[in-house]
C-alpha positions in Angstrom: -8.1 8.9 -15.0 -9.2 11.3 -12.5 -6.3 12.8 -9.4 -8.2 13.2 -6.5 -7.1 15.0 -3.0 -8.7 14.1 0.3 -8.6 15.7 3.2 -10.7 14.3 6.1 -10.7 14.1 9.9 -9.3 10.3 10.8 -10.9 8.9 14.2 -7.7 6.5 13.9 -5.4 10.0 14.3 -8.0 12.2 15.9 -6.8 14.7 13.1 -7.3 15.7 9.6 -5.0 13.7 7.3 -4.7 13.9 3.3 -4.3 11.2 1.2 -4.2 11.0 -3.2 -6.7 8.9 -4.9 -6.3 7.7 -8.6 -9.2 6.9 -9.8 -9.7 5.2 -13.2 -13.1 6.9 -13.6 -12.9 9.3 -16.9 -12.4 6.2 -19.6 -10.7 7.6 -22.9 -12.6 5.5 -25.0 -16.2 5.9 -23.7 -15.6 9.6 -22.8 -15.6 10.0 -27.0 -18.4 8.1 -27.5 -20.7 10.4 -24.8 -19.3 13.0 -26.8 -20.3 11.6 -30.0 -23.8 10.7 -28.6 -24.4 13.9 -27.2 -23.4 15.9 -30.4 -25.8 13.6 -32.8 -28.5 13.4 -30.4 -31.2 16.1 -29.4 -30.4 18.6 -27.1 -32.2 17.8 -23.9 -31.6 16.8 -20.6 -32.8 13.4 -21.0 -30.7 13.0 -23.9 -27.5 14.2 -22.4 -28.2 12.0 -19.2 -28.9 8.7 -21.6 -25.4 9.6 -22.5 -23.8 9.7 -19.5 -25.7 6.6 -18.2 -23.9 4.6 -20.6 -20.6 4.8 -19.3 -19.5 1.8 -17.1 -18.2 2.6 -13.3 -17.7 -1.1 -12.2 -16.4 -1.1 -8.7 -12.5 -1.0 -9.1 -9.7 -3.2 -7.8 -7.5 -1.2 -5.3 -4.3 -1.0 -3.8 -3.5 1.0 -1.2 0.2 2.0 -1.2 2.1 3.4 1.3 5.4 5.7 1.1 8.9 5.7 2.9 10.8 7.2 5.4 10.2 11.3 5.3 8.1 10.6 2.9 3.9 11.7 2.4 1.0 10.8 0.0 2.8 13.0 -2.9 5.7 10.8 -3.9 3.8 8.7 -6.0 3.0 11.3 -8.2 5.8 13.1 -7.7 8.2 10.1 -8.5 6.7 7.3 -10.7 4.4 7.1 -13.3 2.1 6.0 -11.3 -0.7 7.3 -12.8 0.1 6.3 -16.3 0.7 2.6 -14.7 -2.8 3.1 -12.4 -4.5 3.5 -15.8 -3.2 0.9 -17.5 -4.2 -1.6 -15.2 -7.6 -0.5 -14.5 -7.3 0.1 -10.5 -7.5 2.8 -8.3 -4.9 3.7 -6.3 -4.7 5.2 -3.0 -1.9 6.9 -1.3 -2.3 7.9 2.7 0.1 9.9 4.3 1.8 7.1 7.1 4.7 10.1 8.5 7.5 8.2 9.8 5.4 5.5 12.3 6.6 3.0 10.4 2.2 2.1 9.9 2.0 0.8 13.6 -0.1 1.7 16.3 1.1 4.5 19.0 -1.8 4.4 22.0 0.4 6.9 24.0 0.2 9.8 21.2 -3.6 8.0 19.6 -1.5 7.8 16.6 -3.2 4.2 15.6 -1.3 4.1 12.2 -2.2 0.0 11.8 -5.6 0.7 12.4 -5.8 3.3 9.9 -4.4 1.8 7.1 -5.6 -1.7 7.8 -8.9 -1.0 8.5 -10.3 3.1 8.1 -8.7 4.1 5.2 -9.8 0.8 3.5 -14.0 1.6 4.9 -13.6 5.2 4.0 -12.2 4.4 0.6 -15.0 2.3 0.1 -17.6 5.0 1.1 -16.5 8.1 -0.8 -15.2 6.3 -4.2 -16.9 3.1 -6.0 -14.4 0.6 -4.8 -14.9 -3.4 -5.1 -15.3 -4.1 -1.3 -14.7 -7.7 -2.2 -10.9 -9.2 -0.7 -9.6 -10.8 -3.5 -9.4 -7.1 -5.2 -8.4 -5.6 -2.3 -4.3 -4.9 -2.4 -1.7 -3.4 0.1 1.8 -2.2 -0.9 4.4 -0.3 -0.2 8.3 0.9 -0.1 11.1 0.5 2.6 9.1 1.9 5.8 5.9 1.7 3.3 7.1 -2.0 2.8 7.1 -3.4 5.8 3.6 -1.3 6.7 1.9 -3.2 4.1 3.5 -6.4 5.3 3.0 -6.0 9.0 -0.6 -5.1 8.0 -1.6 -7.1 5.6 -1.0 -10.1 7.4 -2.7 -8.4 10.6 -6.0 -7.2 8.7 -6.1 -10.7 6.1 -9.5 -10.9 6.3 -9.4 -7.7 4.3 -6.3 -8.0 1.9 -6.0 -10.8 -0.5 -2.6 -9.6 -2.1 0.4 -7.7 -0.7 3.4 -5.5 -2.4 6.7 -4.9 -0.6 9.0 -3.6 -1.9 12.5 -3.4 -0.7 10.9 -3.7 2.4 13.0 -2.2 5.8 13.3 -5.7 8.1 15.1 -4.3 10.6 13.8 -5.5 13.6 15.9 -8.7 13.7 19.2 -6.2 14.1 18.4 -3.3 15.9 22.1 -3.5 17.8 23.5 -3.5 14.3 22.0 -0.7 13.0 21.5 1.9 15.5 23.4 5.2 15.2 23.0 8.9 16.0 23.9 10.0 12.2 20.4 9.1 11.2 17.2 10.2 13.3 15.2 6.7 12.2 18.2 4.9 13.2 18.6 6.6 17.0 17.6 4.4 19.7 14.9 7.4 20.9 12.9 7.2 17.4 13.2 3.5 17.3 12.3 2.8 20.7 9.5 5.2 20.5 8.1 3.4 17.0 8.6 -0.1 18.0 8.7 -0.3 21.7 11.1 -2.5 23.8 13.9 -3.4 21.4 14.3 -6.6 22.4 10.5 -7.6 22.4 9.7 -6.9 18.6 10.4 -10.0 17.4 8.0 -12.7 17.6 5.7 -9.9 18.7 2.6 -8.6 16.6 5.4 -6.3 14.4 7.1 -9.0 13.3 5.4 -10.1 9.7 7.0 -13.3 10.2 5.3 -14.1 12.9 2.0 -12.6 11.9 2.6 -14.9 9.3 3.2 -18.2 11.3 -0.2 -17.3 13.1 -2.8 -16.9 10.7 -2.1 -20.0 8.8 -2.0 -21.4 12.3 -5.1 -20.3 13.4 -6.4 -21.2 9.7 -7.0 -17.3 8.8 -7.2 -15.8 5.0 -3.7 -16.1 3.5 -2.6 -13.2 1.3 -0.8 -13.7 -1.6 2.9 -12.3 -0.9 5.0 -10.2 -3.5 8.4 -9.1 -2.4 11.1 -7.6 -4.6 14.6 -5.8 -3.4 17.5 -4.5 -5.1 20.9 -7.1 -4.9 22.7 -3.7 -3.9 20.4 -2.8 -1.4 22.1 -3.4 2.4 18.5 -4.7 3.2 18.2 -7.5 0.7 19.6 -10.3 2.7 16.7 -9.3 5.3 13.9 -9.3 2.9 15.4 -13.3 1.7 15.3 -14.4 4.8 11.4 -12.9 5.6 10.5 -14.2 1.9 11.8 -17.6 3.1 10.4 -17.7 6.5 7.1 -16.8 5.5 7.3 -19.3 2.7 8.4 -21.7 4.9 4.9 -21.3 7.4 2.7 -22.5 4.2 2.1 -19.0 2.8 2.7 -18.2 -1.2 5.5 -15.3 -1.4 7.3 -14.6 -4.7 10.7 -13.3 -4.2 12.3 -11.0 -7.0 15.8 -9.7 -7.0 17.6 -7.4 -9.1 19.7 -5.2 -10.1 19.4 -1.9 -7.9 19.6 -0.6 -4.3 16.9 1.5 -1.9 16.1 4.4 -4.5 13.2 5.4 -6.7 15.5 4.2 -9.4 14.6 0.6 -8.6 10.9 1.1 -7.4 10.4 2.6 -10.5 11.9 -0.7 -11.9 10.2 -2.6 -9.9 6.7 -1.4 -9.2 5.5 -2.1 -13.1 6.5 -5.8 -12.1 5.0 -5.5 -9.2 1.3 -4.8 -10.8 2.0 -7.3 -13.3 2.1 -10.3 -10.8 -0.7 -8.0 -9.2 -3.1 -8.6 -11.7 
């Protein structure tokens, strides 16, 4: 299993941005017999490269998972096991740096941050690591803000992810006068206003995955599969049951999981094994 950081200059950003990539590319198994092979055998070139031909490097399944608020591409590693799960499974993993955008497009700033995960980051993957380019093993996912990226985009760029993640996704644009305060920055009318726009016109817009939802099957587009999971302690689980159910309701297939938990890496790390299960 190979830990791999990018850096590379995003036309989406019109900056150099990093991301992690974990790449099941160093099998345990077949790295010992190389090994073996190479010992017994002659040594020569041809020999040695026999050996290494050997090893398979299928294109992998990938998901593409996005962090939280004041969060980067380093929490993964930093705070699950990700790597050990990553393995496991057999998919690569990677992990963009999303800043606190909230994964939606700012034309003012060129900070495109849809495009880029929905689109770029998915066709530069693709280009530098051998990644299955097909849909169905395609993946978006995410946490809180991450959440809600991967919902809001996964539903925008179907045609390129057959399954989505979220987990205790933050649906918060059907209460913005219920939540705004000056004790958190991401909760201040300035930041929210600047991430999302007029207030008032989020809903039923393009940023609301409900919506998004409504219109693809409407317009008879690819339909992600839908996993959603949230803590029963978490002040944003009645939010996520009523997305679940709403989305459910316009013909698409989203598993709900609850339990026990609120919005800290206590429950993702719960949570996100499930998660890869019902991936895969």
């Amino acid at each position: 299993m190979a830990l791999i950081s990018v850096d590379y200059f995003s036309s989406s950003l019109m900056r150099t941005t990093t991301l992690e990539v974990i790449l099941p590319f160093d099998d345990q198994g077949a790295a010992y017999a190389v090994n073996s092979n190479l010992r017994h055998a002659e040594k020569t070139v041809e020999a040695q490269d026999s050996a290494w031909e050997r090893m398979p490097y299928p294109p992998k399944k990938t998901l593409f998972l996005l962090h939280g608020i004041s969060g980067n591409h380093a929490d993964w590693i930093s705070e699950t096991r990700i790597r050990h799960w990553a393995e496991s499974h057999g998919i690569a993993v990677v992990m963009p740096s999303g800043y606190n955008a909230f994964y939606l497009d700012q034309p003012e700033t060129h900070d495109y941050y849809g495009r880029f995960v929905g689109q770029e980051l998915v066709e530069v993957a693709r280009r530098m690591f051998p990644l299955s380019d097909r849909r169905e093993d395609t993946f978006i996912g995410g946490i809180s803000m991450g959440a809600y990226g991967a919902l809001r985009n996964g539903l925008r760029y179907c045609e390129t992810f057959g399954s989505i993640v979220a987990l205790s996704s933050a649906m918060i644009i059907d209460g913005f006068d219920q939540i705004i305060s000056d004790d958190l920055f991401f909760l201040s009318r300035p930041f929210l206003e600047h991430t999302f726009g007029k207030l008032d016109e989020v809903r039923g817009s393009d940023k609301d995955p409900a919506r998004l939802a409504a219109d693809l099957v409407y317009c008879d587009r690819p339909r992600p599969r839908i996993y959603m999971s949230c803590g029963n302690q978490d002040p944003l689980a009645e939010a996520n049951r009523m997305l679940a159910g709403r989305m459910r309701d316009t013909g698409l297939e989203v598993t709900y999981h609850e339990m026990a938990g609120g919005h800290d890496w206590d429950f993702w790390n719960a949570a996100l094994p499930q998660a890869l299960d019902w991936l895969l």
